[in-house]
N, C-alpha and C positions, 0 to 999 in steps of 0.2 A: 343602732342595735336593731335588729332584726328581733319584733318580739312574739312570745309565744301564743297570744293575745295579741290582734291588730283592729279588733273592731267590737264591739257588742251583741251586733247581730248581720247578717248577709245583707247586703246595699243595706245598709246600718242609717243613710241618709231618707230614703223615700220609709225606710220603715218608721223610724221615728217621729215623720210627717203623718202617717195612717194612725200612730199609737198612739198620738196627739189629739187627733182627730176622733176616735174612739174614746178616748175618756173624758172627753170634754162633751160626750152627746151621752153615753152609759150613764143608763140608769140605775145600775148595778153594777159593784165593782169585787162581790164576794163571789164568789164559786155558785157560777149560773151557765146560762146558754152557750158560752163561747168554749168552757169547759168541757162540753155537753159533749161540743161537736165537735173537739178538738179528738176527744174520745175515741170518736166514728170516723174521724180522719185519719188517725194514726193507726185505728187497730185496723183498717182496709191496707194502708204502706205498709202495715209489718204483715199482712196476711192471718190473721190473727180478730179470733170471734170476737174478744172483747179487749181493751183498754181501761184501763183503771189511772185517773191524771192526780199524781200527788206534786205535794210543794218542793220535791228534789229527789234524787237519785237515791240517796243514802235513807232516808223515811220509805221509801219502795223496798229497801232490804229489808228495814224494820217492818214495816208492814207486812209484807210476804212471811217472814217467820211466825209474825204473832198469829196472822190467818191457820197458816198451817195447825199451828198448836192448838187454836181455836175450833177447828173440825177435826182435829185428832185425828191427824194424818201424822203427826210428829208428837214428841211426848216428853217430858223433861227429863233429861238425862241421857235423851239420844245421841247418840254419836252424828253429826254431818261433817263430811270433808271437803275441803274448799284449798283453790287454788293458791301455794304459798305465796306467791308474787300477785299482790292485789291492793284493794286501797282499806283500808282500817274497818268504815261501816260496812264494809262485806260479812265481817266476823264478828264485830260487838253486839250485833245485834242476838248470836247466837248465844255468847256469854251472858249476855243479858236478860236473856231468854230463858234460862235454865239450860240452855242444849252444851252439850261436850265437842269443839271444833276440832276438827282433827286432820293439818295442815299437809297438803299433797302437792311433793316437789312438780318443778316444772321442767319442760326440755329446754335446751339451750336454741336449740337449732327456730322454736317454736314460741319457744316465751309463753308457753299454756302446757296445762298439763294433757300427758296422753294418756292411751288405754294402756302402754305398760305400768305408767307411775301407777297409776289408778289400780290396777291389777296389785302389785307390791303392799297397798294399801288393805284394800277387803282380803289379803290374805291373812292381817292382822287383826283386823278392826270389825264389826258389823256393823257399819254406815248404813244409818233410814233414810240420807239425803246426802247429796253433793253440790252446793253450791260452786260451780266452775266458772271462772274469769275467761271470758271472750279479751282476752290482753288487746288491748292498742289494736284491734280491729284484725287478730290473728285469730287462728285455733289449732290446732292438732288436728289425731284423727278422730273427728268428735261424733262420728256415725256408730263406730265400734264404742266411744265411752258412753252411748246412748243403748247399746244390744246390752254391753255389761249389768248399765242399771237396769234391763228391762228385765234381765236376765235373776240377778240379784234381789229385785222388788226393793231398787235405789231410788229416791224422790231426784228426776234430775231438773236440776232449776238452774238457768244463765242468767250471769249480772253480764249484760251486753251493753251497758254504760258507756262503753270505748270500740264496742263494734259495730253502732247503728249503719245499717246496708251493705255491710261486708256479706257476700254469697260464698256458698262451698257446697260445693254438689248438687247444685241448681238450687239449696235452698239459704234463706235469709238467716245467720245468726241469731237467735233468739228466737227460734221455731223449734229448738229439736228438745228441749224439757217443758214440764209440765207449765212452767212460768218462764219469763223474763223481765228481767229489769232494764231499766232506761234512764238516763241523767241527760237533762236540755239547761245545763250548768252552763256561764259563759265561758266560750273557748273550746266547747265539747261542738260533736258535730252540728247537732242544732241551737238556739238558743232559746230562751225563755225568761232570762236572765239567772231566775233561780225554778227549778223544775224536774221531775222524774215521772215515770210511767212505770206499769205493770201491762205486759201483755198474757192473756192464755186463751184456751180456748174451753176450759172448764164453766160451767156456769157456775155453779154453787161456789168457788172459789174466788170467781168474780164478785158476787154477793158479799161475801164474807169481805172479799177486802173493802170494798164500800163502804162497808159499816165502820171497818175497825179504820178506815180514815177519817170518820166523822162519827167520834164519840162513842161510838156503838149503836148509834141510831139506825132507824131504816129508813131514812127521807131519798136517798138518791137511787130506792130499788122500786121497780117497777111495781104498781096496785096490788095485784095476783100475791108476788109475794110480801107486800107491806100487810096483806090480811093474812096470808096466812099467820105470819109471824105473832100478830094478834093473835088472832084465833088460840093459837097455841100457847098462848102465854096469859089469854083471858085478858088483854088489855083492853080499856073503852077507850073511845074516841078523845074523849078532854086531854087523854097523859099518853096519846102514842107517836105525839112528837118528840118527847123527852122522856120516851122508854128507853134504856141503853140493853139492847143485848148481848152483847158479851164484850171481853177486854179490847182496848182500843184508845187511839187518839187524838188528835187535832190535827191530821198530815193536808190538812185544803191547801189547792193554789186557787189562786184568783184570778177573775174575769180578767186583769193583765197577762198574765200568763197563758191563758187559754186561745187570747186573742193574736198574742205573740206565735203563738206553735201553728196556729193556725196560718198566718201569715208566712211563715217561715218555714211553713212544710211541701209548700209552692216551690221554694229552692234547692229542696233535697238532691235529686237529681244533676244538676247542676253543680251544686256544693263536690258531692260524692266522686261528679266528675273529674274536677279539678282537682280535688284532694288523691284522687287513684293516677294522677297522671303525675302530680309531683312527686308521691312516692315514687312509683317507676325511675322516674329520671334518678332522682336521690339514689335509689338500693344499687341499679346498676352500678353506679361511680361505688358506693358507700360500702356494700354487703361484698365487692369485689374485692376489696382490699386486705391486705394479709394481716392489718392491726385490729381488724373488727370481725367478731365470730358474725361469720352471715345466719340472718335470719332466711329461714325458709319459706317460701309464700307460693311457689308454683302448682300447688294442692287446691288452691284457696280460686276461685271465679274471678272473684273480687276483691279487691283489701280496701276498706272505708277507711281511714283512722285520721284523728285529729293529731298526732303527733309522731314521730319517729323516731323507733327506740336504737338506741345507739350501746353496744355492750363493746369493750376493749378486750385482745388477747392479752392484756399484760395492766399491769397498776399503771408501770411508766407512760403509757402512750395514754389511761383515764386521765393522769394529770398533767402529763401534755395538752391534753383537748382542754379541759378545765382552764388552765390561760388562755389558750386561743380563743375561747368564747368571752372569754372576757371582753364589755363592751361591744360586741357583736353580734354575739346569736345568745339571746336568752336560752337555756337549758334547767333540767329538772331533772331529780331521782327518775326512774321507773316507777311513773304510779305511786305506790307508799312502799314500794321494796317488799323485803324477807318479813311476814309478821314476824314470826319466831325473834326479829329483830327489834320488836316493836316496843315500847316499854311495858305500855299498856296488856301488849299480851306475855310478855313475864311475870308481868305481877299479879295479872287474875288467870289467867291458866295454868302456868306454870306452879301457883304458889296456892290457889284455893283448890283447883282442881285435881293436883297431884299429878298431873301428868309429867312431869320434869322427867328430862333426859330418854326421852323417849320420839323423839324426831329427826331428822338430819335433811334438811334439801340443800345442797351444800349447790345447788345450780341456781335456786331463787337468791342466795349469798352471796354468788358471782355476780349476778347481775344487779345486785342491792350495791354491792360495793365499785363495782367495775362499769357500770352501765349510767346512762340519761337518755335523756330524751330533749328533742325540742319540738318547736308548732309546727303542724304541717296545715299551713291556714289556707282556704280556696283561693286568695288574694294575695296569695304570693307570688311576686314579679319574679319576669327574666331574670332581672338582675341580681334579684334576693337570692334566688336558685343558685345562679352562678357563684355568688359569693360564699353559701352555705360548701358547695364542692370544695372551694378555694379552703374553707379551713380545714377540711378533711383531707387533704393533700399536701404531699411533702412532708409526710410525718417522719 
């Protein structure tokens, strides 16, 4: 079987010899120097002032909201609307949060929402944020859903979790809102084994999330502002390592992971490579064919993605393929599907927040029902390629 997962990490061999090798000389193995600089490595790749390194993809959502709320840029009972075809901690965090999520279908053609869905929305809703899914390394047309919020005074913020170094219109995904989010989950495009990022170019936002990943503390913000922070709050020296300033919580990754991103940020390039050239081959045979609604990418510079999504014109030819992979090509829903599908968001949106009967993305439903995906790994052979066509043929 062809799996969707074939390694841990990129030459998964000489890395685990260096990881070896690092922990057995570290002196420190909590949230230190490698972190530090993994930091400064990443937020230079994404183009992007600052980095913020948490312990995974889905804590980086969490984090980003609770920041927000915390300098009261957002407020509880706000409305944010977010891409209906997404993975779960994109939106619980907002439930959790006090905020009112407010789910915005997506296109078919596109697999992300566009500036018309988006548009259909604020003609209803007063949305103070849009958290939008960069899907599987796709977008719409995310220039004009960027004029809209600029337009509206919409908070726009990307979970780029599944787009790391996908380009569209010479710029990088996770450049065009105020934040981004990032997963170095294994099987995502970089690894870390378990890991997430926050990119902006805000500082005080930068700040703010620092703290609220550790505790509420100020230890990982620069002098200038650890005194001010003091100053203003009158704290002495003895108790201003376990001052907590505002809400916050334990999201640290560790000098392993730090050392891992680092390592493995050497290979991006290369990875991105390979994975833009498999797609290619794949869509032409796959996005061709009269069984599968084609996705659209000729928009897009570049399409990064760890996996390729697969949507059927018809039930019968979804469970057609569903045998055919059987034993051969590992597959998966899209992402976590329609939330509106989700249990979790029935029961607390629907039923505490009263919002019932008041949505329809009947295109994130199609592709909940009717769609998968499998790996699109840098280390996929000729022959893996060949044989992936082979099931997609003769339908």
């Amino acid at each position: 079987m062809i799996k969707l997962i074939k390694s841990t990490f990129y030459k998964e061999q000489d890395t685990k010899v260096q990881l070896t090798k690092f922990i057995s000389s570290a002196k420190q193995l909590s949230f230190g120097s490698e972190c530090e600089k993994f930091e400064k490595n990443f937020a230079k790749y994404q183009g992007r002032k600052y980095c913020v390194f948490l312990n995974s993809g889905s804590s980086a959502n969490l984090a980003l909201t609770q920041s927000l709320l915390n300098l009261g840029l957002l407020q509880k009972n706000d409305l944010v609307g977010f891409s209906a075809l997404t993975w779960a901690t994109n939106v619980m965090p907002l439930i959790q949060l006090g905020l009112k999520p407010i789910p915005i279908d997506i296109e078919l053609g596109t697999l992300n929402v566009s500036s018309q869905k988006l548009l259909k929305i604020v003609e209803k809703y007063s949305l103070k944020a849009l958290l939008i899914t960069n899907l599987l390394g796709f977008c719409d047309d995310l220039e004009k859903i960027k004029r809209i919020c600029a337009l509206k005074k919409i908070i726009l913020l990307e979970d780029n979790c599944e787009a790391l170094g996908t380009i569209y219109k010479g710029i990088k995904l996770g450049n065009f809102g105020l934040a981004s989010t990032f997963s170095f989950f294994v099987g995502h495009h970089m690894s870390t084994i378990e890991g997430g990022a926050i990119c902006t170019d805000d500082r005080e936002l930068a700040k703010m999330l620092k703290m609220v990943r550790a505790h509420g503390w100020d230890r990982h913000l620069e002098l200038s502002d650890r005194k001010t922070l003091k100053d203003k709050h009158g704290i002495k020296d003895f108790h201003a390592n376990y001052t907590f300033y505002d809400l916050a919580y334990n999201l640290r990754p560790t000098e392993v992971n730090g050392f891992l991103g680092n390592s493995q940020l050497k290979h991006m390039d290369e990875v991105i490579k390979n994975r833009q050239s498999n797609f290619t081959e794949l869509a032409n045979v796959i996005y061709n064919d009269k069984h599968f609604i084609p996705i659209k990418y000729n928009h897009i510079d570049l399409v990064s993605n760890f996996a390729f999504p697969v949507v059927c014109q018809s039930k019968d030819t979804y469970n057609k393929l569903i045998i055919k992979c059987r034993n051969k090509l590992e597959i998966r829903p899209i992402v976590g599907g329609n939330m509106l599908l989700q249990p979790f968001f029935k029961k607390y949106l629907l039923y505490y927040l009263g919002l019932e009967r008041l949505f329809d993305c009947p295109n994130a439903e199609l592709a909940h029902r009717q769609g998968f995906y499998f790996g699109n790994n840098p280390e996929l052979t000729n022959k893996e390629i060949k044989d992936i066509k082979s099931i997609f043929s003769n339908l």
